[in-house]
MIPATOR-216439 format. One record per residue: residue in three letters; z, x, y of N, C-alpha, C, O, CB in turn. Coordinates in steps of 0.02 Angstrom, whole numbers, plus 50000, padded with zeros to 5 digits. Glycine has a CB too. Example, Ala and Ser with C-alpha at 12.3 -4.5 7.8 and 13.67 -1.06 7.14 Angstrom:
ALA503905066049716503905061549775503905066049835504235071249834504525056549776;SER503545064249888503575068449947503945064550002504025067050057502865070449970;
END
This chain:
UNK482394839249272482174845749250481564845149205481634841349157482744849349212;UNK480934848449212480564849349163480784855749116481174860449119479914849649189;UNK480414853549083480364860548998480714867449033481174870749009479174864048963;UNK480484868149074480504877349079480794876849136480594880949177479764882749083;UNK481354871849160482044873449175482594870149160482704864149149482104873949229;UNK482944874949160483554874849116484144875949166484024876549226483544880849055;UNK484854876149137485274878849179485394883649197485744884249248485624878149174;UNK485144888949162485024895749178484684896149253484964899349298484544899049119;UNK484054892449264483704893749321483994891849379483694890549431483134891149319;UNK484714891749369484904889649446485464896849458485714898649511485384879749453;UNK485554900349384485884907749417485494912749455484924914749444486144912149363;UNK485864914249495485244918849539485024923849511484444925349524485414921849604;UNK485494929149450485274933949419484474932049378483944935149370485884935949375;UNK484734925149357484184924749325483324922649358482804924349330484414920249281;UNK483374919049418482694920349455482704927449483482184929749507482584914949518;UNK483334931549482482844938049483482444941949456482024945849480482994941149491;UNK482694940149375482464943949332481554941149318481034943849298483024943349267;UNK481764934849340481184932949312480694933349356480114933749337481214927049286;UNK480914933149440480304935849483480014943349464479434945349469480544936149560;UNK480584946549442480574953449440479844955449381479384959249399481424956149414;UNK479884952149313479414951549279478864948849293478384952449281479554949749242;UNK478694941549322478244938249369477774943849413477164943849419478724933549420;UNK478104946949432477704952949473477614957549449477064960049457477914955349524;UNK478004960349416477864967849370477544967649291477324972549261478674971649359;UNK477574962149271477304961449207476484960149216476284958249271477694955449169;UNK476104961149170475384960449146475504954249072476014952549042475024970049119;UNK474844952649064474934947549010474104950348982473634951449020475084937549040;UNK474104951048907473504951948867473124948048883472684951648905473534951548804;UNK472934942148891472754935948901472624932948959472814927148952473104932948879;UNK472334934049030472254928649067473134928049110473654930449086471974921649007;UNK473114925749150473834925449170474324920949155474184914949149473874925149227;UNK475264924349142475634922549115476304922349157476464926549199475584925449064;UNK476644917149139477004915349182477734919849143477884916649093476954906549193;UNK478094924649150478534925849099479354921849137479634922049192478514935549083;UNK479494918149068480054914749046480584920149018480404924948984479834909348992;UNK481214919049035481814921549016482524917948993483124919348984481914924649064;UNK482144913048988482814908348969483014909748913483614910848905482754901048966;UNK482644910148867482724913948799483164918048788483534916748741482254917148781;UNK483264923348819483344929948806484074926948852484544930648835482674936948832;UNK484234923748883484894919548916485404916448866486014916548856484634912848962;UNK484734913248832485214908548790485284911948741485754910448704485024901748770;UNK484894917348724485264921348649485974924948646486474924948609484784927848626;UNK485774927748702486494931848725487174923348711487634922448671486384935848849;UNK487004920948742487734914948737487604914548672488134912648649487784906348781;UNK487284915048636487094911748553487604914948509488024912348473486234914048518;UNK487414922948524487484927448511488594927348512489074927748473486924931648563;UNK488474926548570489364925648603489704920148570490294921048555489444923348694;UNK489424914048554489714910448533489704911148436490124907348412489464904548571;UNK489344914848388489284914848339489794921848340490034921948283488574913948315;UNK490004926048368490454930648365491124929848387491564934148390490224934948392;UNK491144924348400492044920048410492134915748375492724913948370492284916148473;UNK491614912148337491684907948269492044913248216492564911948186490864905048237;UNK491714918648210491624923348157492454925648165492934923748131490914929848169;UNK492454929948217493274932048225493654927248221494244928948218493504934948288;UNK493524919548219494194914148206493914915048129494424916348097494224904248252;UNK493544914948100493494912248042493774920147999493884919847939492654908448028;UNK493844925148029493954931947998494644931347998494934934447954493664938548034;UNK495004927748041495724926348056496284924048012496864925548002495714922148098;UNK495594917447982495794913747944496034916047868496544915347835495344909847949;UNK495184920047854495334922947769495504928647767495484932047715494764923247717;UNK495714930947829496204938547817496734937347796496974942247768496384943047875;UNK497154931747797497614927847743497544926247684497534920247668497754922947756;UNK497474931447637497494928447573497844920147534497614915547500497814933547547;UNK498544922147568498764915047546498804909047568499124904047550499194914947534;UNK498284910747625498154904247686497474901847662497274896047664498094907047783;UNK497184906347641496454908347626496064903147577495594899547593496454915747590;UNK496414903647506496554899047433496894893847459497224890947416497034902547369;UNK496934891247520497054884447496496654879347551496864879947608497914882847491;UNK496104874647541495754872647590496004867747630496364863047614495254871147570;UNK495744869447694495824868147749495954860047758495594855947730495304871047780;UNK496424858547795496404849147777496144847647831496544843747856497154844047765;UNK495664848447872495164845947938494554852447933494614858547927495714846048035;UNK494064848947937493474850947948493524854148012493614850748062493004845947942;UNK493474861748014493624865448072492824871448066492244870848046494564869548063;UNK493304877648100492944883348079492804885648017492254887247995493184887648099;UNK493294885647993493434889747918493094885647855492814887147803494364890347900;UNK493254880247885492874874247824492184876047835491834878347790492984864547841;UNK491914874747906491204876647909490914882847878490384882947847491054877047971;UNK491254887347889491134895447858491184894047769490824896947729491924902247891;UNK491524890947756491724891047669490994885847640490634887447593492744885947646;UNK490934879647682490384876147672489764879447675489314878147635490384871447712;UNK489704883647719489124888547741488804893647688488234895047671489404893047798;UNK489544896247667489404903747610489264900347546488834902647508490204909847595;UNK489654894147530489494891147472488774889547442488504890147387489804885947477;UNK488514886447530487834883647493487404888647495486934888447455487464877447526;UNK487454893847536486754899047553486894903747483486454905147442486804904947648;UNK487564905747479487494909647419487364905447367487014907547321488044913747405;UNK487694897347365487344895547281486674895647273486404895247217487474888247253;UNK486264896547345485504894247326485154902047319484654903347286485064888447397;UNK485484906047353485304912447358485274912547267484784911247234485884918047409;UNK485834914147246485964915047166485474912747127485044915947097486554911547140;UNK485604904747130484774903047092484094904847090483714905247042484584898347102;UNK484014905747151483174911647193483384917847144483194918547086483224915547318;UNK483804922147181483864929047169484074930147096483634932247058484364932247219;UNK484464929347080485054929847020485564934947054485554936047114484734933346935;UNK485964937747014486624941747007486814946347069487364949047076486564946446942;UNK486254946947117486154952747157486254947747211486684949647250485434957647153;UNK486024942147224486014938747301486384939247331486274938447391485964933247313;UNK487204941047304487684946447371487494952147408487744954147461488274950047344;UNK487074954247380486814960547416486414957947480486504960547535486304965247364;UNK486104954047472485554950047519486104946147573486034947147633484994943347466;UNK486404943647559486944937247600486854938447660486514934347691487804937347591;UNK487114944047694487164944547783486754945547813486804946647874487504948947814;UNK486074945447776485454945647838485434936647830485504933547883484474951347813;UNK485344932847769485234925647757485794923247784485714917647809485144923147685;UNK486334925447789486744922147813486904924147881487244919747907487194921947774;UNK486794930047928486624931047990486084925748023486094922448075486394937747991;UNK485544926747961485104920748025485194913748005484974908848035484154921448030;UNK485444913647967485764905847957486134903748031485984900248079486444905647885;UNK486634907448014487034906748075486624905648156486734901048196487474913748074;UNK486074912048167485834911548214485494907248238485414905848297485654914848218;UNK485284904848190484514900348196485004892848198484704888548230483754901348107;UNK485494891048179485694884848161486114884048245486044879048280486214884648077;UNK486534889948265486714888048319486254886748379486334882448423487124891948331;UNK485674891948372485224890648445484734884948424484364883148469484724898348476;UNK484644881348356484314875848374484834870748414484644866848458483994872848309;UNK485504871448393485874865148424486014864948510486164860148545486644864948386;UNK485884871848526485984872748584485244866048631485214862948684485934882448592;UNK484914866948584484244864048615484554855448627484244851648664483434864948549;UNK485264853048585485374845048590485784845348651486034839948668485784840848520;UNK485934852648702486424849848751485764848948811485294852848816487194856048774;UNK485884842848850485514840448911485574848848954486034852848963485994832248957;UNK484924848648971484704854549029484774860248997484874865149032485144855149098;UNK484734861148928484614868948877484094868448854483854862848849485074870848812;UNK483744873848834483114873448787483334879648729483394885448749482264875448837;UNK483444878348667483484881648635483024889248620482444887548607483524877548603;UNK483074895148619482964900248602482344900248546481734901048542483564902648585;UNK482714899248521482114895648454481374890148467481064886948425482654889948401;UNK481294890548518480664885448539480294892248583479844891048624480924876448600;UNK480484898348571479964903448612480034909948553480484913648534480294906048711;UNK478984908648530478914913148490479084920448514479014924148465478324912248467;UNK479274923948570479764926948555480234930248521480284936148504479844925548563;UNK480634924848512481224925148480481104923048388481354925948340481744919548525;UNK480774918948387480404917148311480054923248278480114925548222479784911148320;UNK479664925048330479504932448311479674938048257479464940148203479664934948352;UNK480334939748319480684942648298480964941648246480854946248206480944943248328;UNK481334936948223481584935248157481194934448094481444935348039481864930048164;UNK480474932448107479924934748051479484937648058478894936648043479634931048022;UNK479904944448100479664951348085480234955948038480114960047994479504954948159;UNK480924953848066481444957148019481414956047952481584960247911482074955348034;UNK481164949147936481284947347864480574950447830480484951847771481394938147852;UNK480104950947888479494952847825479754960547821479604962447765478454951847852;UNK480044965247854480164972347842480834971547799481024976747771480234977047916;UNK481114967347792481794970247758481634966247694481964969047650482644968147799;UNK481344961947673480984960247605480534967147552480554969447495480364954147634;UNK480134968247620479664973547596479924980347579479614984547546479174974647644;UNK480734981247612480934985847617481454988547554481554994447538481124985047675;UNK481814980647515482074982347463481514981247408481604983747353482704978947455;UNK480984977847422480484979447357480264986547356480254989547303479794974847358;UNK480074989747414480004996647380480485001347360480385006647330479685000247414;UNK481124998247384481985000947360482085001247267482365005647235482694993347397;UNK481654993147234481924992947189481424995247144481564998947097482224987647182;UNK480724992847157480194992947123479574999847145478974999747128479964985547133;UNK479855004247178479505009247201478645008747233478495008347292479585013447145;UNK478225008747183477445009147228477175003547190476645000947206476855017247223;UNK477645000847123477584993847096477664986147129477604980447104478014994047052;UNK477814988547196477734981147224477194982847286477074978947332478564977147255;UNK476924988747278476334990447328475774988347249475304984447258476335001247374;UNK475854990047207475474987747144475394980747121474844978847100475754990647092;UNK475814977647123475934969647097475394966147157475034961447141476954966147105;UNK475394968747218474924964847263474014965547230473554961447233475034968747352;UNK474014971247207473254973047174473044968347126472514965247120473224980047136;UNK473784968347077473684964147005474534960046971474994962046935473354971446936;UNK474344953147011475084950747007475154949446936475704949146908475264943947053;UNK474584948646906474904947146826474954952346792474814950546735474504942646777;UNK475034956746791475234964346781474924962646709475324960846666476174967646791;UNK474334963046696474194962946636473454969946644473164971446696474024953946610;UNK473414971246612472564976646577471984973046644471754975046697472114972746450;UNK471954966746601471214965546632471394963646696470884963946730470714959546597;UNK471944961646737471874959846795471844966746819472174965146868472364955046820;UNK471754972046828471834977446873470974977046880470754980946922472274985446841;UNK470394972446841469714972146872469634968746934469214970046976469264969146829;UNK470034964646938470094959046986470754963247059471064959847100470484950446928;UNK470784970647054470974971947113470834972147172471254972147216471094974947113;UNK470054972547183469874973747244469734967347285469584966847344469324977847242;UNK469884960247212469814953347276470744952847276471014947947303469244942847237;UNK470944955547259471434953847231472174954247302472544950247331471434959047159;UNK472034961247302472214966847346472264963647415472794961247435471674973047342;UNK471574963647461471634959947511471964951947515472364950147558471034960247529;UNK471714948047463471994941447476472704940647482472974936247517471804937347429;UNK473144947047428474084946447433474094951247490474704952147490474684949747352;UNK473904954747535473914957647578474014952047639474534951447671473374961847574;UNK473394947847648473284944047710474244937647718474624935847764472274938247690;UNK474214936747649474614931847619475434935147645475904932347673474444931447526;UNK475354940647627476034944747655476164945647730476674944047761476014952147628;UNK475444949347760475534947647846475594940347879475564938847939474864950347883;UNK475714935447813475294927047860476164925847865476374922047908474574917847793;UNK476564928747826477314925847809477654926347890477804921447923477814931647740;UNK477724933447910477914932547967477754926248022478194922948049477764937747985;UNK477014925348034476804919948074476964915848065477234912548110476344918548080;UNK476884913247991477214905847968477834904047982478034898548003477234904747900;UNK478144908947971478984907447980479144907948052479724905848058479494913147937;UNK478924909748107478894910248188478574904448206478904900848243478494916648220;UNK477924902248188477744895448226477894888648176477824883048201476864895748250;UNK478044889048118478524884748101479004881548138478994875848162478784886948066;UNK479484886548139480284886048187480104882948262480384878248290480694895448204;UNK479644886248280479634886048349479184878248382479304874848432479264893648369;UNK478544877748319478464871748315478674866348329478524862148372478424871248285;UNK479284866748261479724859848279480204860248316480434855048338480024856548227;UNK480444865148331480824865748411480584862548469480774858048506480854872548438;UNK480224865448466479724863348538479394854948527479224851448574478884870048545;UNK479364853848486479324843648465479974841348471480084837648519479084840748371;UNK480524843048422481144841848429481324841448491481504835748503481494845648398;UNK481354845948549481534845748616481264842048661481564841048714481494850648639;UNK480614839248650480304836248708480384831348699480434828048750479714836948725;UNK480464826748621480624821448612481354817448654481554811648663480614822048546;UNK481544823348667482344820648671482144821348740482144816048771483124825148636;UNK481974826548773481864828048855481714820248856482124815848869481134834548889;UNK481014819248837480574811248837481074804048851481044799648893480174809848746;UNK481494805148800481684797648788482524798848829482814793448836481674794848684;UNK482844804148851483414803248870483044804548945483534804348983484044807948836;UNK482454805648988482544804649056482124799049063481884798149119482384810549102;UNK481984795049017481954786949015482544783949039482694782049095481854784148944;UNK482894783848978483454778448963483904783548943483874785848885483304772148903;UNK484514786549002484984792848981485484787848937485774791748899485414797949057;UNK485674782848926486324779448889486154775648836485734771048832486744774748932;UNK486534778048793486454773348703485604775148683485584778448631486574760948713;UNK485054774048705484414773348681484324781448645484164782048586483834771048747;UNK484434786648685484334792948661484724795348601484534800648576484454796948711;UNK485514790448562485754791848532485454794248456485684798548419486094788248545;UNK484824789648445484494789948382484324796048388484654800248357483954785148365;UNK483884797848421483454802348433483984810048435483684815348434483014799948504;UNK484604810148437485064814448463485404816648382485724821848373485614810348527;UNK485254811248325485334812548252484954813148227485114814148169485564809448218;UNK484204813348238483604815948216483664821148222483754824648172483084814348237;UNK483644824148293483874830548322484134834648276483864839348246484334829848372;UNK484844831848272485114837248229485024838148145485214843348117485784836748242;UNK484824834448120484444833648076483744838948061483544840848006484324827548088;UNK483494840248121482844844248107483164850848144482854855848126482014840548143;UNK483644852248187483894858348184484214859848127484254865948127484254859448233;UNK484554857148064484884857748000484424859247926484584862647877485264850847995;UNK483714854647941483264856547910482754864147907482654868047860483014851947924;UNK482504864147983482354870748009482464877647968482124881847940482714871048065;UNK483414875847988483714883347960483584883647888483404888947863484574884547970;UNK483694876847844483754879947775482894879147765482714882347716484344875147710;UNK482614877547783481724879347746481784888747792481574893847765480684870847799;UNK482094888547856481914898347854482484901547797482424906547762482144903547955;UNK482934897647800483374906547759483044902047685483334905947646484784908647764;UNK482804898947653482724896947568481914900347583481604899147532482824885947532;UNK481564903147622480944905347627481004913047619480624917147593480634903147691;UNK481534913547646481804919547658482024924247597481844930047584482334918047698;UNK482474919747561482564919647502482194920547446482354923847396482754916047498;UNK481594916947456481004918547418480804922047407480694923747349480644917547423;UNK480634925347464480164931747478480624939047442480484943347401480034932547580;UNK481164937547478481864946747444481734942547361481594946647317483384947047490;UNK481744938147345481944936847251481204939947244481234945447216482104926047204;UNK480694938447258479874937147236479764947147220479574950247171479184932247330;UNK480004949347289480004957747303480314962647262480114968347249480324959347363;UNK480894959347242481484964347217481374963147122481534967047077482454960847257;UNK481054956447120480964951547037480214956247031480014953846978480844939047040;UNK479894959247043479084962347017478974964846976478524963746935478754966347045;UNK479634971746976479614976746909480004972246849479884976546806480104985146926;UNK480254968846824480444963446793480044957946777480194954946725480864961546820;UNK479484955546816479074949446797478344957046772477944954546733478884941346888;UNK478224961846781477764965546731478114967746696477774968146645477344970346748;UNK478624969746685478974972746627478974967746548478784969146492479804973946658;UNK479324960946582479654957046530479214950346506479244947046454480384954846559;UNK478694949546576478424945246567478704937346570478404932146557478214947346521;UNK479114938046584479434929946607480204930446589480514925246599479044922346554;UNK480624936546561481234937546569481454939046623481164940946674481404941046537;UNK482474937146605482744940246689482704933846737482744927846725482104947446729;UNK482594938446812482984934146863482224933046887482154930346942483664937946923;UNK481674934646852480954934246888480704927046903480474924446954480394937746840;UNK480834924346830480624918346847480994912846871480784907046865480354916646805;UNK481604914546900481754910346965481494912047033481584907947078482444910146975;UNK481254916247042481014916847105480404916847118480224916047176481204921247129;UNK479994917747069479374914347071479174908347052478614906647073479044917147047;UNK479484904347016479654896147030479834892947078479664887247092480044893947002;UNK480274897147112480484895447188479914896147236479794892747287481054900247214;UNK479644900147215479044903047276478334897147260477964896547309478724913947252;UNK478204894447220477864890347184478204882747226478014877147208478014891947094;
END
């Protein structure tokens, strides 16, 4: 199999769909071949992170099953390991509020961590190696960042971009000011889409590379790297992620107090 087939391409629904686009689609650009594997493997992504969830909902709907941990590393351990670390790091970023934040960071935690692994089974290509799908996910986070900063901080975090040191004289320095946290704010989405997708797409070929070499024992290294940089991946997107809701929601607080509060963890973080 090369890159751009998968196991998907041997269901027939799916060369239909994809002739179906092949012919009916246009491309901005010069001509494009449109891929659907993506949008294949999310759906299973999707299926399989929503039967984790209902076993693991199973689990702590038992209070008194709940309080006492698990003696094998299962579901539930994974879920308790999961909430532990995203919310302890969330907390430190954010402060007191980072529960409020949890289920989008911890939705794409989830998402992003299962469809990179999907990329370590032979004849899958992970979801996450088509900007696409990267896209999408740093497009949600740049609107739902932007969305509780103007929730908390009203036309003050449309202001803080003019003059981040919220002081007198920086409001002279708005008009270089203005565009440069502007460009900086549209660059977040991109960054965080060809980031991901970046090392997806390295991560995957490496392994394509060296396991249709030598399919036995030789690919093993390369198969803990693997997961290693699908494990890394997720936490540089959701601790980026993190950044950005602490940096948004911390504005009216870092001009107010001037370095009190939960501000200057999240702009240390962002630093």
């Amino acid at each position: 199999m090369d890159h751009h087939t998968t196991w998907w391409s041997f269901l027939p629904v799916y060369q239909n769909v994809q002739d179906y686009l092949n012919h009916s689609g246009t491309a901005l650009v010069g001509t494009q071949q449109f891929l659907v594997h993506h949008v294949f493997t999310t759906a299973l992504v999707v299926l399989i992170v929503a039967v984790l969830s209902f076993m693991a909902r199973g689990h702590f709907s038992n209070v008194d099953k709940a309080v006492i941990p698990p003696s094998t590393f299962g579901v539930p351990a994974f879920f308790e390991l999961l909430v532990d670390m995203l919310l302890g790091m969330m907390t430190n970023i954010i402060g007191k509020d980072a529960r409020r934040y949890f289920p989008l960071v911890g939705s794409l935690a989830l998402y992003i961590f299962c469809s990179n692994l999907i990329g370590l089974i032979p004849g899958m290509a992970p979801p996450t190696d088509n900007l696409n799908t990267t896209a999408g996910c740093g497009i949600v986070v740049f609107l739902y960042y932007n969305f509780h900063g103007l929730r908390v901080n009203g036309m003050a975090h449309i202001a803080h971009m003019a003059n981040p040191a919220g002081t007198t004289w920086g409001w002279f320095l708005a008009p270089l000011m203005f565009p440069i946290e502007l460009i900086g704010h549209l660059a977040r989405p991109l960054s965080l889409s060809l980031r991901l997708m970046g090392n997806m797409i390295g991560d995957h070929q490496v392994l394509f590379a060296f396991a249709g070499l030598i399919p036995v024992l030789v690919p093993l290294p390369f198969y803990v790297l693997g997961f290693l940089v699908c494990l890394i991946q997720t936490a540089v997107f959701c601790i980026l992620t993190t950044v950005y809701i602490g940096t948004s929601v911390a504005v009216a607080h870092h001009d107010e107090d001037h370095g009190h509060g939960d501000a200057p963890k999240a702009h240390a973080a962002a630093h």
